[in-house]
DRENPA-935264 format. One line per 8 residues: number of its first residue (from 1); their letters; for each residue x, y, z of C-alpha. Coordinates in nm, 3 decimals, decimal comma, padded with zeros to 5 digits, always signed. Each point is the difference from the previous one (the first is absolute). Example, Ala and Ser with C-alpha at 12.3 -4.5 7.8 and 13.67 -1.06 7.14 Angstrom:
1) AS) +01,230/-00,450/+00,780; +00,137/+00,344/-00,066 .
//
This chain:
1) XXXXXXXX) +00,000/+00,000/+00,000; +00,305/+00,242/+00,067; +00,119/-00,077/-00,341; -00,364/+00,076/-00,161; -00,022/+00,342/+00,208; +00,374/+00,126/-00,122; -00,038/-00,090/-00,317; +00,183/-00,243/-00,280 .
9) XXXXXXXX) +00,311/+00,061/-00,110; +00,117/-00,077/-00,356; -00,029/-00,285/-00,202; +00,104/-00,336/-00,011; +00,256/+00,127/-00,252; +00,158/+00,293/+00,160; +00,080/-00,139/+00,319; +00,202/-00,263/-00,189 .
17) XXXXXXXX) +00,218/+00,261/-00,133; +00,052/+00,214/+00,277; -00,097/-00,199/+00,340; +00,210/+00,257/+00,235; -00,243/+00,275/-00,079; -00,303/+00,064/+00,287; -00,342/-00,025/-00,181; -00,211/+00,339/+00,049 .
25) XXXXXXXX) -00,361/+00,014/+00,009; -00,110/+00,218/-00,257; -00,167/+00,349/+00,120; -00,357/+00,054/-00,082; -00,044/+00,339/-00,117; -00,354/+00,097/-00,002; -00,178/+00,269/+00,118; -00,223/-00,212/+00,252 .
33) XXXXXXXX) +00,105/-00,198/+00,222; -00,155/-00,378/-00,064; -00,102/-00,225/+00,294; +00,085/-00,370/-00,142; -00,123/-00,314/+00,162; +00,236/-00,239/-00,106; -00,144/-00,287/+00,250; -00,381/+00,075/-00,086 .
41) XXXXXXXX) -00,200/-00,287/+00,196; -00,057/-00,319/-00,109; -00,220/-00,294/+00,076; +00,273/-00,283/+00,191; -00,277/-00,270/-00,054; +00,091/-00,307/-00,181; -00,209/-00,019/-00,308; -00,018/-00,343/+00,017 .
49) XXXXXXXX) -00,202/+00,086/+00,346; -00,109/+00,330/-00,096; -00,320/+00,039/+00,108; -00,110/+00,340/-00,276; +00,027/-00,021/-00,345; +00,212/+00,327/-00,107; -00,087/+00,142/-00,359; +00,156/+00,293/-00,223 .
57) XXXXXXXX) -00,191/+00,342/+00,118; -00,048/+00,025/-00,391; -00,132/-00,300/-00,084; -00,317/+00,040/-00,203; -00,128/-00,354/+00,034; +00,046/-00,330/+00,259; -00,001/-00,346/-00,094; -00,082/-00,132/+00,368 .
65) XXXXXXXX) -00,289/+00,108/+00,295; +00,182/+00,201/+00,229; -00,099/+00,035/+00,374; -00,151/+00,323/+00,138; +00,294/+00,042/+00,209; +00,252/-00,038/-00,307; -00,152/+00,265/-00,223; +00,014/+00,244/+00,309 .
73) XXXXXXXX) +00,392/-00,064/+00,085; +00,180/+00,333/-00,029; +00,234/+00,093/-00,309; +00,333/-00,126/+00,070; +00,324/+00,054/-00,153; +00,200/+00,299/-00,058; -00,182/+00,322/-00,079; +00,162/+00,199/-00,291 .
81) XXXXXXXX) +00,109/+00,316/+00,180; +00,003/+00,218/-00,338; -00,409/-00,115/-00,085; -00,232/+00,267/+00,027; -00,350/-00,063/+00,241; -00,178/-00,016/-00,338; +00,212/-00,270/-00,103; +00,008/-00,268/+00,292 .
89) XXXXXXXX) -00,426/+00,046/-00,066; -00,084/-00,342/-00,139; -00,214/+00,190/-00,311; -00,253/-00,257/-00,194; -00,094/+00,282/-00,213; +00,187/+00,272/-00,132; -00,058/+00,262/+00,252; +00,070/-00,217/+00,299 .
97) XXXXXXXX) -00,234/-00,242/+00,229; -00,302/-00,087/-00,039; -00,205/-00,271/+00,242; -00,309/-00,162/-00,102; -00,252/+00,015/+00,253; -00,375/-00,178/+00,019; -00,269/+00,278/-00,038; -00,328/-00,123/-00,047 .
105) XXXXXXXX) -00,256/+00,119/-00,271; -00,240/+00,106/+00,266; +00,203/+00,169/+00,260; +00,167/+00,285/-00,263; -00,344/-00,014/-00,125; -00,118/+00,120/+00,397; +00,269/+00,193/+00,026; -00,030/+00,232/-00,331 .
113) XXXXXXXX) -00,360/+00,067/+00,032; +00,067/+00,109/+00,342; +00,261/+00,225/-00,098; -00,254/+00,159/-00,281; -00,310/+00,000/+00,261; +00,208/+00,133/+00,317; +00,372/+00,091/-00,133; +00,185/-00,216/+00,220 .
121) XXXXXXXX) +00,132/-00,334/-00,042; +00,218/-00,298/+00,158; +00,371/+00,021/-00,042; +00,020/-00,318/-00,230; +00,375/+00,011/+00,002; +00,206/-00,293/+00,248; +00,319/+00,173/+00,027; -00,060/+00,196/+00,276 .
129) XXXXXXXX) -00,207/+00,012/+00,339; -00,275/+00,191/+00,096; +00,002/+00,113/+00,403; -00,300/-00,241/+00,079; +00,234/-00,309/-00,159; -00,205/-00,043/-00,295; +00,215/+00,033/-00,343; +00,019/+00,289/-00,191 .
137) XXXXXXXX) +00,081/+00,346/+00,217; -00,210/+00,206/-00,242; +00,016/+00,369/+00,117; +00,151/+00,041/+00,341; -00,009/-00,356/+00,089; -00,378/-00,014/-00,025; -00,037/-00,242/-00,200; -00,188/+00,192/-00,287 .
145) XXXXXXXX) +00,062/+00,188/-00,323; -00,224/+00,315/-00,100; -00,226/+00,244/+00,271; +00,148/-00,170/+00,311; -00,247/+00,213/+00,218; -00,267/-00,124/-00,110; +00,132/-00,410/-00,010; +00,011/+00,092/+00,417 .
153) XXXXXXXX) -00,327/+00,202/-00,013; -00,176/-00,285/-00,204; +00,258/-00,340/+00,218; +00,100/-00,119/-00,369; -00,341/-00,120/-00,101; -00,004/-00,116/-00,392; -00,283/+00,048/-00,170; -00,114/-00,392/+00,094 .
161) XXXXXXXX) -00,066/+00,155/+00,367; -00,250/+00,151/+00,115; +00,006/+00,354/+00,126; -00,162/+00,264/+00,243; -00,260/+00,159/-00,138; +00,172/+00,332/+00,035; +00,274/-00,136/-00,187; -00,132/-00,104/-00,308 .
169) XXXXXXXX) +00,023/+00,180/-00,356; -00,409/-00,015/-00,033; -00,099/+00,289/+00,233; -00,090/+00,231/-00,314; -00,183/-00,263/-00,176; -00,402/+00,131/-00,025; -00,251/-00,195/+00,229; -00,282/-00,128/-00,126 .
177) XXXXXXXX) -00,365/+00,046/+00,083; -00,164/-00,194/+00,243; -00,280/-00,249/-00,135; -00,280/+00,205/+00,182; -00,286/-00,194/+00,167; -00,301/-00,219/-00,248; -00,277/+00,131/+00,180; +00,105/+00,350/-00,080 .
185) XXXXXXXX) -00,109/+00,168/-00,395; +00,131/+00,335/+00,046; +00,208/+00,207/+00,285; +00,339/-00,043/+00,146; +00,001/-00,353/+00,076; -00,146/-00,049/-00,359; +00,019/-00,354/-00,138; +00,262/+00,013/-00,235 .
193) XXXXXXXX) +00,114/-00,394/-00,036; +00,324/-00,122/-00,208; -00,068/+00,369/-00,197; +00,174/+00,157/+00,331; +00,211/+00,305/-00,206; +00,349/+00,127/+00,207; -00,044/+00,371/+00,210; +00,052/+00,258/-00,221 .
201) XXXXXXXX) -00,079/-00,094/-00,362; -00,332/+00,152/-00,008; -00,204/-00,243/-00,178; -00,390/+00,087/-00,029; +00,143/+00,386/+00,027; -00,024/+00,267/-00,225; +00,337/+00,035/-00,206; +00,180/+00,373/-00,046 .
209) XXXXXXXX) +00,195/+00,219/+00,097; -00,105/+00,144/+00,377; -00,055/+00,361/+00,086; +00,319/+00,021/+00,140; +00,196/-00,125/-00,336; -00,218/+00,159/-00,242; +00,088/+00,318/+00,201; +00,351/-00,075/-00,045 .
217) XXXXXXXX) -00,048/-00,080/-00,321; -00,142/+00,357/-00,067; +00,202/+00,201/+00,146; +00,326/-00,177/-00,157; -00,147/+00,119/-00,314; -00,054/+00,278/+00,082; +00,365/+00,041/+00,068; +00,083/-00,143/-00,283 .
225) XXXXXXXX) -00,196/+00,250/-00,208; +00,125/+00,318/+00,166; +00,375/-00,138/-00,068; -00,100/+00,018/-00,334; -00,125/+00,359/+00,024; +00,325/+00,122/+00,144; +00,210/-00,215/-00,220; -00,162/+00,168/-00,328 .
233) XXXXXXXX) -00,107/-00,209/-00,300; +00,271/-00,087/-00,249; -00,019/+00,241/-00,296; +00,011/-00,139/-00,280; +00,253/+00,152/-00,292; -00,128/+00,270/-00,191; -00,061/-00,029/-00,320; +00,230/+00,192/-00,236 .
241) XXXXXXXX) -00,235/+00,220/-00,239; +00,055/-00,002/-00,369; +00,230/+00,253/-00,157; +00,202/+00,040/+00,350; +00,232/-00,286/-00,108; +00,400/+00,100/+00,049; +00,326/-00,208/-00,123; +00,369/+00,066/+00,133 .
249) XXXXXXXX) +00,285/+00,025/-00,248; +00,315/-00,154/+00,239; +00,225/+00,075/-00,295; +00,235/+00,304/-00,077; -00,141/+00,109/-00,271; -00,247/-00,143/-00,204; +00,130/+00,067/-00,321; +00,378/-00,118/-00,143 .
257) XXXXXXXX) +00,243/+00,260/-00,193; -00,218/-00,167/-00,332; -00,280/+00,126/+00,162; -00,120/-00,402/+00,072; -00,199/-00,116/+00,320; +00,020/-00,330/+00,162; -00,213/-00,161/-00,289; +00,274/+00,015/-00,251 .
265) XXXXXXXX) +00,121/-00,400/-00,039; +00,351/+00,010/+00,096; +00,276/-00,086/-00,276; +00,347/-00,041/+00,204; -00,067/-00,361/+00,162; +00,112/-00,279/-00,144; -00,331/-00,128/-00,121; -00,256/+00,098/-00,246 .
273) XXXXXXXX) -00,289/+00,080/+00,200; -00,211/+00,107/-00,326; +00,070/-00,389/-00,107; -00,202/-00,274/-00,042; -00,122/-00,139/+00,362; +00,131/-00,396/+00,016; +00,260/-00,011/-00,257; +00,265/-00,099/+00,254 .
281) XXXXXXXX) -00,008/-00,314/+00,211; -00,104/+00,080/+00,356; +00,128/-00,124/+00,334; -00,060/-00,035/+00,317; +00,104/+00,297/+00,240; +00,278/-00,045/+00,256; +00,021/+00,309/+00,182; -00,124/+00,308/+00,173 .
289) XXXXXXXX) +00,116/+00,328/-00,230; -00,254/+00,314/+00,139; -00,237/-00,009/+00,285; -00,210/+00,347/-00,026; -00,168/+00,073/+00,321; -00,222/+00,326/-00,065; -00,376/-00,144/+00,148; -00,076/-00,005/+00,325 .
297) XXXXXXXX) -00,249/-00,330/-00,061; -00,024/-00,257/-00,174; +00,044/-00,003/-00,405; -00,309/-00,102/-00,138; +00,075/-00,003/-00,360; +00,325/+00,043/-00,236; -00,018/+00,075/-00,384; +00,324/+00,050/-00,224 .
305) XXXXXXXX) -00,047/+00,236/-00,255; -00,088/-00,122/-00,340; +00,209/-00,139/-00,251; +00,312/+00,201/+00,139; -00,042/-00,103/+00,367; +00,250/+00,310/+00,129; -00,220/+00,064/+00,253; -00,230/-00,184/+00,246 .
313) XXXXXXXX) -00,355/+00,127/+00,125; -00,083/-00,133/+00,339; -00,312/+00,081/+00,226; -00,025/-00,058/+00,372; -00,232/-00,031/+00,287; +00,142/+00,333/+00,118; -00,259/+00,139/-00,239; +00,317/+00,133/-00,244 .
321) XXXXXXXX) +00,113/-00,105/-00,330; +00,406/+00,004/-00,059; +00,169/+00,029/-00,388; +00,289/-00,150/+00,086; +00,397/+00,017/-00,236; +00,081/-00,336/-00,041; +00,336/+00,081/-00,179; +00,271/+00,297/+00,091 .
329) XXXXXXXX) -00,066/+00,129/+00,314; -00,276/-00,274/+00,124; -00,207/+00,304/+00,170; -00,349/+00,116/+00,038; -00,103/+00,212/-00,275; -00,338/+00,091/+00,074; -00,299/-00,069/+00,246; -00,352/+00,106/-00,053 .
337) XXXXXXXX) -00,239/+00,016/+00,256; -00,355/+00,022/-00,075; -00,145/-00,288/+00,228; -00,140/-00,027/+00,342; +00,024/-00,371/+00,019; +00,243/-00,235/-00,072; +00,039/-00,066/-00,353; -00,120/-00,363/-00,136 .
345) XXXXXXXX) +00,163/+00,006/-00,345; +00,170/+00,210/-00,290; +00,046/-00,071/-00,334; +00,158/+00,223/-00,314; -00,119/+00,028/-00,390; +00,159/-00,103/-00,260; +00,240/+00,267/-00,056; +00,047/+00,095/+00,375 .
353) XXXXXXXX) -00,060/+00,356/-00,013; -00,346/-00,068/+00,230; -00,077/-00,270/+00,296; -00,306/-00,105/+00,155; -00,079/-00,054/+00,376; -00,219/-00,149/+00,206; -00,061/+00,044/+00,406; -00,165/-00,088/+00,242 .
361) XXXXXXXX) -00,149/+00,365/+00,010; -00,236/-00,146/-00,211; +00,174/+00,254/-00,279; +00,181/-00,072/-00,330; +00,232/+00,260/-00,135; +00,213/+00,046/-00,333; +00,288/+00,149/+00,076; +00,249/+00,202/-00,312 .
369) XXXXXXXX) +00,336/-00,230/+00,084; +00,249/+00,290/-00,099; -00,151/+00,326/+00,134; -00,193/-00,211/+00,365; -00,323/+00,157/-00,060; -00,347/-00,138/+00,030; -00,158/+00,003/-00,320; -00,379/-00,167/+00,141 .
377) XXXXXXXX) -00,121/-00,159/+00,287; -00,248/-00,303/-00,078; -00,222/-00,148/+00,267; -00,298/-00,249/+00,023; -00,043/+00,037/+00,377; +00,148/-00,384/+00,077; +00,399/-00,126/+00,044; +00,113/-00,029/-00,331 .
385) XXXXXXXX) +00,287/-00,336/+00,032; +00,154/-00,016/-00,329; -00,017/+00,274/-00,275; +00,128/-00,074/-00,387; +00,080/+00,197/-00,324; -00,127/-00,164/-00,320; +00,321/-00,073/-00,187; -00,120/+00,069/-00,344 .
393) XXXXXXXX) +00,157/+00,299/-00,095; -00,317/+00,206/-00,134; -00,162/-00,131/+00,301; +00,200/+00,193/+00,275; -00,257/+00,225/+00,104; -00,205/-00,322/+00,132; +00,121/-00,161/+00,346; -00,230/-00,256/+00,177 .
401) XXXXXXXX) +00,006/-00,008/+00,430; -00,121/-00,312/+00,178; -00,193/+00,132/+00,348; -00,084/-00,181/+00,307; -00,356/+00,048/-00,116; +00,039/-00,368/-00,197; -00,039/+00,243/-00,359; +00,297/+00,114/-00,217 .
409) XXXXXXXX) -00,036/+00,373/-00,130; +00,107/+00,088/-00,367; +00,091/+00,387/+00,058; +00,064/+00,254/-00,346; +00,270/+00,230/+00,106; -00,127/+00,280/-00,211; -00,350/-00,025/+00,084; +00,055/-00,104/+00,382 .
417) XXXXXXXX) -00,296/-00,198/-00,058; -00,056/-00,376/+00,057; -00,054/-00,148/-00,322; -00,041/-00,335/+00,081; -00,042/-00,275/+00,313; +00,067/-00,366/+00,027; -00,201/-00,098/+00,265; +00,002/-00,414/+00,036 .
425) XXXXXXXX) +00,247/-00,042/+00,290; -00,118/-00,101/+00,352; +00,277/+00,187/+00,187; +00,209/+00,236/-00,023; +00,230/+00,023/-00,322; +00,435/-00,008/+00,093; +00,168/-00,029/-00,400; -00,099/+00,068/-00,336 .
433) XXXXXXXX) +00,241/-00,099/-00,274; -00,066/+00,045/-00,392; +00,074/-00,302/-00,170; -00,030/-00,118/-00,381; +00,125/+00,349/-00,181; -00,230/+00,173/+00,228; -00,299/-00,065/-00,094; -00,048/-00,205/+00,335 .
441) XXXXXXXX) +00,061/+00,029/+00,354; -00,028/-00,241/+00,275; -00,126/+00,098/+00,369; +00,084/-00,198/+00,327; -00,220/+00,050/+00,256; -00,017/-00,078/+00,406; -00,312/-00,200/-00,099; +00,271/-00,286/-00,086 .
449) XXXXXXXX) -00,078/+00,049/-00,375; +00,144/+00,086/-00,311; -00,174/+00,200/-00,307; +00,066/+00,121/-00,373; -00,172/+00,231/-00,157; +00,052/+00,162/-00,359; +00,040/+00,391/+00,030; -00,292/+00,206/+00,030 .
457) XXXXXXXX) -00,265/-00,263/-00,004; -00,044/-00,069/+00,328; -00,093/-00,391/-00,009; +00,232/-00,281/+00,087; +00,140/-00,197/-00,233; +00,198/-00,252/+00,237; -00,099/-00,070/+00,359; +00,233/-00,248/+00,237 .
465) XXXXXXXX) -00,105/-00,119/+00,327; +00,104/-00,321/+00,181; -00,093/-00,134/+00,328; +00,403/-00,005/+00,077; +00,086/+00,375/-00,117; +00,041/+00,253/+00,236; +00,032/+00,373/-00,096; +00,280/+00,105/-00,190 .
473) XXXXXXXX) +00,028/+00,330/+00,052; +00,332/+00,082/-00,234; +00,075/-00,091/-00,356; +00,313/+00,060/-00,211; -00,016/-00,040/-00,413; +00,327/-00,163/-00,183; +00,195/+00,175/-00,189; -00,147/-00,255/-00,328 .
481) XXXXXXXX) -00,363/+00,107/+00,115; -00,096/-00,366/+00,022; -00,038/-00,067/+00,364; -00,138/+00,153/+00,355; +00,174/-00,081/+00,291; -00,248/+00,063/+00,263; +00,106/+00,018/+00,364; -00,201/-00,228/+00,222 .
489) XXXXXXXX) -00,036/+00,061/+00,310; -00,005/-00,391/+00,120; +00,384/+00,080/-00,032; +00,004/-00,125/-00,356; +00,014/+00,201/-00,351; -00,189/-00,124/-00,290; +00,029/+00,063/-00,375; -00,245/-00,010/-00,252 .
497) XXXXXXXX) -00,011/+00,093/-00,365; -00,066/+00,336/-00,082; -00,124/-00,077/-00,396; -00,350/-00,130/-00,114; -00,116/-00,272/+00,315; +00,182/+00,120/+00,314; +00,103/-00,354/+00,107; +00,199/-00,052/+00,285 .
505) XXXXXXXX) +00,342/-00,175/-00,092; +00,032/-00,275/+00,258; +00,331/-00,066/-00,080; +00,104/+00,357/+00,170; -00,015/+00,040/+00,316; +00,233/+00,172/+00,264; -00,016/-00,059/+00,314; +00,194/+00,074/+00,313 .
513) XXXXXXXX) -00,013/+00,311/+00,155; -00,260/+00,156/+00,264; -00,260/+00,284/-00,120; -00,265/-00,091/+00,161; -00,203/+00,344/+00,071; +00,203/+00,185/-00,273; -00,017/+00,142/-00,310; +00,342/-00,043/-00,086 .
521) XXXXXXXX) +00,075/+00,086/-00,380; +00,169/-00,282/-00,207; +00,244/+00,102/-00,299; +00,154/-00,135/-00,282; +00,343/+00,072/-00,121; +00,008/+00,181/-00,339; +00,121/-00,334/-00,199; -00,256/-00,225/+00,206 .
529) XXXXXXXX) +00,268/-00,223/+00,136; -00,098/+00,085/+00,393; -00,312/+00,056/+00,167; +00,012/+00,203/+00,321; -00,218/+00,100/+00,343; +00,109/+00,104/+00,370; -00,181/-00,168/+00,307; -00,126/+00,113/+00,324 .
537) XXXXXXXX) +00,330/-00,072/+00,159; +00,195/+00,223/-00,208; +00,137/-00,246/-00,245; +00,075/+00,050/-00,380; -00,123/-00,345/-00,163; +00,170/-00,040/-00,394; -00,176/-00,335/-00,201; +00,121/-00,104/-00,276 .
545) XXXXXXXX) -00,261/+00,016/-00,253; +00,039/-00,301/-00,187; +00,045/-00,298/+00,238; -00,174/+00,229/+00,291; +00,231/-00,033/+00,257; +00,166/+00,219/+00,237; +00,313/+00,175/-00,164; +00,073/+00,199/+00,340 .
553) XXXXXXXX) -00,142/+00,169/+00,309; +00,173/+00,228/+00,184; -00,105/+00,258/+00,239; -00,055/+00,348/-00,112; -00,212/+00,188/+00,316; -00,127/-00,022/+00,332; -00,355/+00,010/-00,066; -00,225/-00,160/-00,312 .
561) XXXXXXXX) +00,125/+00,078/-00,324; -00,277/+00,094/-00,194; +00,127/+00,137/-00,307; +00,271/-00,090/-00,285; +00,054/+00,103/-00,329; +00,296/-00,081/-00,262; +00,182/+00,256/-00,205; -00,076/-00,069/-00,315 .
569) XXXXXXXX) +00,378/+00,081/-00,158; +00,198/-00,122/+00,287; +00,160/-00,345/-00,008; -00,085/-00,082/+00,416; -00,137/+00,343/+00,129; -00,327/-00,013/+00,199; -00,196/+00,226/+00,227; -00,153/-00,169/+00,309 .
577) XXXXXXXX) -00,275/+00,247/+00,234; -00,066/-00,080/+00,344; -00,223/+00,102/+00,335; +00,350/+00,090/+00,184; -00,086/+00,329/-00,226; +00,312/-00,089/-00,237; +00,067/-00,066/-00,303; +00,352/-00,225/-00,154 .
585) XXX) +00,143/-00,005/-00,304; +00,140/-00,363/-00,043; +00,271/-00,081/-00,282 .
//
């Protein structure tokens, strides 16, 4: 044992070669000093004799019964003085111990409705010892887990025992009626048999309000109403009269050194904008160039100017219409005011130099694009939706205005007059698009239909209504003027043919993006390749026309997207008009 305690020398093969030399013990050299056992205790039986079986602490499994007294023998051996406490824990699962203990069904059963009914419950655990000797200490070795006040107050009862009566949960419960007495038709004591009601429902009584809550009643109202008073009633926007109309110039100067305005098509780009719209292959935008950020609402409605597109018309719930640069500077131009509500929709001739609009003012107006003033007001006393020129060039004095009143109005600019009314719709009219060299137009409606009629006879030539249709309350025209894409708002957008029959082509259909609730415009790209339409969620959805599936979707505002539009000479440029009260130019 000395020899053990000082330590070994060296090996067999050093103290061959130099046996003079004292062995040293080596010095241990650690921060902490170690305690070792180096004669740990032993069992001195003869195992022959040995009364206990001894097996490995980490055995998993025994091949033989052992004894009660065997499988409670303490650990021996040497202890590993370097092990941590988490270490010498015999773990059967991977975050340490675990005992299996009998529970029955029936006493966790007892035990969690008890908890639920009176918020207390029996310690279950076995590791530890309540002060009464029972297991499981619980909360300060009573025994129980939960209100512990109340286990005393109610002496641990489960819900199996029975309680006090001024213990139990059923002291609020109504009482009922007594049966009364046979002999008795009519009084207190009333006969009233197995029909006994419970105090306080008042059957047999006369149902209401009682003095006391009617005149509660009354004189809350009475509140209410002078709240009102004092509060004022909302005033609704005035009405802007005709001829008091006013535009803002947010230019320099109006005029250039060649004495040109802001209508003159500009010549020092890099493409023809006096071209022919969808001779170049179109693609698919891929970034943000120009956000313009002059409403204060939401953009209703965005129009680029004809043929040349150099500028962009937008109107807004702000009740203002913006003519906005879309080349050079990328700057407001003009903004004419001349509405007291916001404005549902604009839309230009066919050489640009006047737009329409249409508010919910109930007004239409004609505005002179160059100079900002208001040529005419037009009116039919309902919400015009959705006003349109008649493209045929001797026919530009003619627009048409679908109303909420279910009728579209055929308006004479010269005359002011109404010179004609389709009146077959069932609700109130959102789009009207010429079709087949303009001699037809087709109306959607929010009575979930769609009509044609030839010009100026007001009779319909095509009606469609299915049971599975629901309104479709915008429609774009391709650029070959064969189909309609009409935006459904079961989140779907339909095409049919815009020749002879109207048919819908089955084969199209694109699909994908949420409108639901909103008129957002589709739009084709000038060659017809793409077919685009924002979403409530502020999406830009791109199709691709011919095998109908999504080309892209990207985000292009906060809010719903309710208008796009493609230039007509650009290879990838479009013009997106949102609620967030901006409008992006996307290339």
């Amino acid at each position: 044992m000395d020899l053990i305690a000082a330590g070994y020398g060296s090996s067999s093969s050093d103290s061959e070669g130099d046996s003079s030399r004292p062995s040293k013990a080596p010095k241990l050299t650690t921060s902490t000093a170690l305690t070792v056992n180096v004669a740990p205790d032993v069992s001195l039986e003869d195992p022959n004799y040995a009364r206990h079986i001894y097996t490995n602490p980490t055995d998993t499994s025994l091949a033989v019964n052992l004894s009660y007294d065997s499988m409670l023998q303490p650990v021996n051996g040497p202890v590993n003085p370097f092990a941590s406490t988490e270490t010498q824990v015999r773990k059967n699962v991977w975050t340490g111990h675990v005992e299996e203990n009998m529970f029955s069904d029936h006493d966790f059963r007892t035990q969690q409705q008890s908890y639920a009914a009176f918020g207390y419950a029996k310690d279950p655990s076995i590791l530890s010892v309540a002060s009464s000797g029972q297991s499981g200490a619980g909360k300060q070795g009573t025994g129980f887990v939960g209100d512990i006040e109340k286990a005393q107050q109610m002496d641990g009862a489960t819900i199996w025992d029975k309680l006090p009566k001024h213990l139990r949960n059923n002291q609020n419960q109504r009482k009922r009626q007594t049966r009364g007495d046979a002999s008795v038709l009519e009084g207190e004591n009333a006969y009233r048999g197995p029909w006994a009601t419970y105090h306080g429902e008042g059957i047999g009584e006369l149902a209401g309000p009682t003095e006391e809550e009617r005149d509660k009643h009354d004189a809350s109202v009475k509140a209410a109403e002078e709240e009102k008073e004092k509060r004022g009633k909302a005033t609704p926007a005035k009405p802007i009269a005709a001829g008091s109309e006013s535009t803002i110039f947010h230019g320099k100067e109006e005029r250039d050194y060649l004495g040109r305005t802001y209508m003159h098509v500009p010549q020092d780009l890099d493409v023809n904008l006096l071209g022919e719209p969808g001779v170049k292959e179109c693609f698919v935008p891929k970034k943000l160039l120009h956000t313009w950020t002059g409403h204060t609402k939401g953009v209703s409605s965005i129009r680029f100017f004809p043929k040349s597109a150099h500028l962009l018309l937008s109107g807004s719930m702000d009740s203002k219409i913006k003519l906005w640069d879309v080349y050079h500077d990328r700057r407001v131009l003009r903004t004419f005011i001349g509405h007291s509500k916001a404005v549902r929709d604009v839309t230009f001739n066919n050489d640009g130099t006047k737009f329409m609009s249409a508010s919910y003012d109930r007004n239409m107006k004609l505005w002179d694009t160059e100079t900002g003033q208001c040529i005419s007001t037009f009116s039919t006393k309902k919400v015009p939706y959705v006003v349109k020129f008649n493209p045929d060039e001797d026919k530009q004095n003619i627009f048409l205005a679908g109303c909420s009143d279910h009728k579209i109005y055929q308006f004479d600019i010269n005359s002011g007059e109404v010179t004609q009314e389709y009146d077959q719709h069932l609700g109130a009219v959102n789009s009207i698009t010429f079709v087949d060299d303009n001699r037809r137009f087709v109306t959607t409606s929010d009575d979930k239909s769609l009509r044609a009629w030839e010009f100026d006879i007001p009779v319909v030539i095509k009606y469609i209504a299915e049971p599975y249709m629901h309104s479709m309350p915008a429609v774009a025209l391709s650029p070959n003027q064969k189909w309609l894409a009409c935006q459904s708002l079961d989140n779907q957008i339909f095409v049919y043919g815009a020749k002879d029959r109207f048919r819908q082509n089955r084969k199209k259909l694109f699909s994908g993006h949420m409108v639901a609730g909103y008129a957002c415009q589709p739009s084709f790209s000038p060659d017809g390749k793409y077919l685009s339409s924002g979403d409530s969620e502020g999406n830009l959805w791109v199709w691709d026309w011919k095998t109908c599936k999504v080309h892209k979707k990207f985000k292009a505002h906060d809010q719903v997207v309710i208008d796009s539009a493609w230039h007509p000479h650009e290879t990838s440029m479009v013009a997106t008009a949102s609620w967030d009260s901006t409008i992006k130019l996307w290339v």
